[in-house]
C-alpha positions in Angstrom: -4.0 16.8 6.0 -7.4 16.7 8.0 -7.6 12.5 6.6 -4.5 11.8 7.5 -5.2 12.9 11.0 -8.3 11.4 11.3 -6.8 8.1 10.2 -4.3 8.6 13.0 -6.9 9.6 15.8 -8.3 6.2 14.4 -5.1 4.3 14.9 -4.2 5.8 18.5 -7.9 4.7 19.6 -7.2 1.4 18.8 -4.0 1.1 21.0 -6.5 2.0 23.9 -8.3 -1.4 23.0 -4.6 -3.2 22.5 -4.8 -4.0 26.2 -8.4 -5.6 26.4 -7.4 -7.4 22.9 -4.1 -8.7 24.5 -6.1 -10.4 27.1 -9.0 -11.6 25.6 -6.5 -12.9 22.8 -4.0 -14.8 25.2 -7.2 -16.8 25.7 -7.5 -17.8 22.5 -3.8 -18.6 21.9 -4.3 -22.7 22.9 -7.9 -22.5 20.7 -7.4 -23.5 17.0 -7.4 -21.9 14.2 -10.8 -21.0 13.5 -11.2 -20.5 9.1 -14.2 -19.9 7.0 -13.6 -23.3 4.7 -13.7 -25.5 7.7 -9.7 -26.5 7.4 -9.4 -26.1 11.1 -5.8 -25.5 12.2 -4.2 -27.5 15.0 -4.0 -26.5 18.7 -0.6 -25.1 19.1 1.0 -21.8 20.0 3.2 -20.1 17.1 5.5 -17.5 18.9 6.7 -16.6 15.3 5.0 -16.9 12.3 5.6 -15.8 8.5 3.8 -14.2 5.7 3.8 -13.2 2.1 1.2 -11.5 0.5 -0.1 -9.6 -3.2 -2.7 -7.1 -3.2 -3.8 -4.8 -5.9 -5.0 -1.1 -4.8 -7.3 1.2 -6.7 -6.8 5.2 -6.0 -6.7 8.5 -7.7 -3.6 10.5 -8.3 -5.4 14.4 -8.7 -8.4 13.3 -10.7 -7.1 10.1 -12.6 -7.6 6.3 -11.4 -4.5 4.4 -10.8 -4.0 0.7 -10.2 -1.4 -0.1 -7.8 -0.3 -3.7 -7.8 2.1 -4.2 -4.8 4.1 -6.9 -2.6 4.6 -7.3 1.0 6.5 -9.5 3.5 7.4 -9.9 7.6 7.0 -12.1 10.6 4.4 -12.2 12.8 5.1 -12.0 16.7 3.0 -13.6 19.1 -0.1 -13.8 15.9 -0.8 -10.1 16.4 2.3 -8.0 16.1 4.0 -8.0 12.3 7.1 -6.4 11.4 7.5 -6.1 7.8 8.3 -4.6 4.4 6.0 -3.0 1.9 5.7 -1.6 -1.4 3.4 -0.7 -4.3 3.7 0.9 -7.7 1.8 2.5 -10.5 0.9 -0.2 -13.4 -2.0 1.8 -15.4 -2.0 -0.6 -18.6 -1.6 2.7 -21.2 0.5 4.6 -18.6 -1.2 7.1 -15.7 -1.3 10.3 -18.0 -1.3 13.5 -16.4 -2.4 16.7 -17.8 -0.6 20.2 -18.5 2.7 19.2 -16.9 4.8 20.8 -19.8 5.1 23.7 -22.1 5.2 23.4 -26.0 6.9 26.7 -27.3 7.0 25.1 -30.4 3.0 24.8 -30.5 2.4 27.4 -27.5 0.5 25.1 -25.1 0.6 22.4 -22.4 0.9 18.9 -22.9 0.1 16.1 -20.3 2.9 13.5 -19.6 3.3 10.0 -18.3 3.9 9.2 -14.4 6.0 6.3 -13.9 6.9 5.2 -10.0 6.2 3.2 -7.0 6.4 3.5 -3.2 7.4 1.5 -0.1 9.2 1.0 3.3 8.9 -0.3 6.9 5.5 -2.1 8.0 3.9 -2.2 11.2 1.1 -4.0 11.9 -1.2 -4.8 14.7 -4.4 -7.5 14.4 -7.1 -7.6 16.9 -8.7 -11.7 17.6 -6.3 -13.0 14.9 -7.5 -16.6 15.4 -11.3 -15.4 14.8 -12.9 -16.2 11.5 -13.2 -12.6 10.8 -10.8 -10.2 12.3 -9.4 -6.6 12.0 -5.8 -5.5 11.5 -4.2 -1.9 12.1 -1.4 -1.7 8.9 0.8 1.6 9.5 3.7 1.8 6.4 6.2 4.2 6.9 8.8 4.9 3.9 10.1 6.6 0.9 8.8 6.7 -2.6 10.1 7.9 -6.4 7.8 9.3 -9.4 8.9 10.5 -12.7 7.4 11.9 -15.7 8.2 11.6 -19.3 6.8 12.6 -22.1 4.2 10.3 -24.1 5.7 7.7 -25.8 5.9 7.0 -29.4 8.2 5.3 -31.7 10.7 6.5 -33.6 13.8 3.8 -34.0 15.3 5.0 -30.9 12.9 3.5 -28.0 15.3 1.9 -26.2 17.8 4.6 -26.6 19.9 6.6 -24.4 19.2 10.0 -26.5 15.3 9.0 -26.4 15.5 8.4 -22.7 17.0 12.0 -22.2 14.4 13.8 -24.5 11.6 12.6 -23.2 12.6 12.6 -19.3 11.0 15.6 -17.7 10.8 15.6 -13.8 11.8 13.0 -10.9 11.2 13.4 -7.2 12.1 10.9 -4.2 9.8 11.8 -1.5 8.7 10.3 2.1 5.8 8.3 2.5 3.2 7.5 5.3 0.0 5.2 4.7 -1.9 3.9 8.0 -5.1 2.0 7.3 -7.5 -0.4 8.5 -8.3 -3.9 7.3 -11.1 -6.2 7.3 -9.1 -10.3 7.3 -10.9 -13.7 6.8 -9.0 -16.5 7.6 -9.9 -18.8 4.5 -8.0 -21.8 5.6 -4.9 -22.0 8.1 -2.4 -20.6 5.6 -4.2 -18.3 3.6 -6.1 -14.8 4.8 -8.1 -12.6 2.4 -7.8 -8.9 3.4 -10.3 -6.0 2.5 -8.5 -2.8 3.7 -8.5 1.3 2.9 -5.8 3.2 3.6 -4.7 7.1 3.4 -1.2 7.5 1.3 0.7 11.2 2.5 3.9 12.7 1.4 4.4 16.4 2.5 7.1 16.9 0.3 6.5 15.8 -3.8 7.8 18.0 -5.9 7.4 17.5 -9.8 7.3 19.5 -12.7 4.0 21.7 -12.5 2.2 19.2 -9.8 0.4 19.8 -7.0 2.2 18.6 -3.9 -0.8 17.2 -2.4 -1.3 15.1 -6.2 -0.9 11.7 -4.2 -2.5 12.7 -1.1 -5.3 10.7 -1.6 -7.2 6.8 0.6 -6.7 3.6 -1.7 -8.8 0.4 -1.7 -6.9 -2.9 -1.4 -7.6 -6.7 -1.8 -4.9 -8.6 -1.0 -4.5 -12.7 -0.3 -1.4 -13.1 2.6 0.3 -16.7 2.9 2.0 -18.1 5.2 2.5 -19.4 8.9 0.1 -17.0 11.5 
């Protein structure tokens, strides 16, 4: 709880600089697009511009690594203010196996399952000197998320089954989601940013079978490569 607040402190002091930004920014409106490849954009003002990026996140889920592949979209208002969606899910190549979530009566002990899930929801953004070579932006994603477990896989001539899906379903959850961060953009050329960004993902509410609450409370690192019109 004490990251998650910090990361907030850290968003609220940036809204103290939004005013200084907006200034210095509107002078830099009618300037081009300054980007690290030379592909200089023209001199125009874009009132509303578009985006679509793909990023991949590395985290920790209790004390396993997870890869978290993910998708986002919006518009852009005035080159700093981005209204979007969000959304990232859980694509471990062998599954994210997590340990002594069930009970074997049969063999009197626990056995670790497979978590399956993803997360998304409304995204705000705010990005200080967007025209600058180098610039920061202020993500804040705000939405709901759903995790299940099952039991390991294994084949048996009913995979793709009904009955298999049933016995080896354990626990689901639907939960709600924050995750501010902070990230570092370079404007490559006029359509195409590369972003460097860490981020702090809470839910005060997950609840699955024999699992810590707080299991994916936890900052993820993101590269990510936006398109579009800014």
């Amino acid at each position: 709880m004490k990251k998650i607040i910090l990361i907030l402190i850290c968003e609220a002091i940036s809204l103290t600089l939004f005013s200084q930004g907006d200034q210095l920014s509107k002078s830099t409106f009618n300037s081009d697009m300054n980007t690290i490849l030379g592909n200089k954009g023209e001199s125009h003002v874009i009132s509303l511009g578009y985006f679509i990026e793909i990023n991949g996140g590395y985290s920790q889920f209790g004390n396993q690594n997870v890869l978290l592949p993910g998708i986002s979209l919006g518009i852009l208002l005035n080159h700093q203010w981005t209204i979007g969606l969000a959304g990232n899910f859980i694509d471990n190549p062998n599954g994210l196996h997590i340990p002594n979530v069930y009970y074997d009566s049969i063999n009197h002990n626990m056995h670790e399952a497979v978590l399956n899930g993803g997360y998304g929801g409304f995204l705000l953004e705010y990005t200080l000197f967007p025209k600058s070579r180098i610039h920061i932006a202020f993500p804040l994603m705000i939405g709901d998320g759903y995790m299940y477990y099952s039991r390991i896989p294994y084949y048996n001539g009913q995979t793709h089954s009904n009955h298999y899906w049933h016995h080896n379903y354990l626990s689901s959850d639907n939960f709600f989601v924050i995750e501010p961060g902070v990230r570092m953009e370079f404007n490559m050329i006029k359509f195409l940013r590369l972003g460097l960004s860490i981020c702090y993902r809470y839910t005060p509410d997950l609840k699955l079978l024999n699992t810590s609450g707080e299991l994916i409370n936890q900052f993820t690192g993101k590269i990510s490569l936006r398109f579009g019109q800014f």
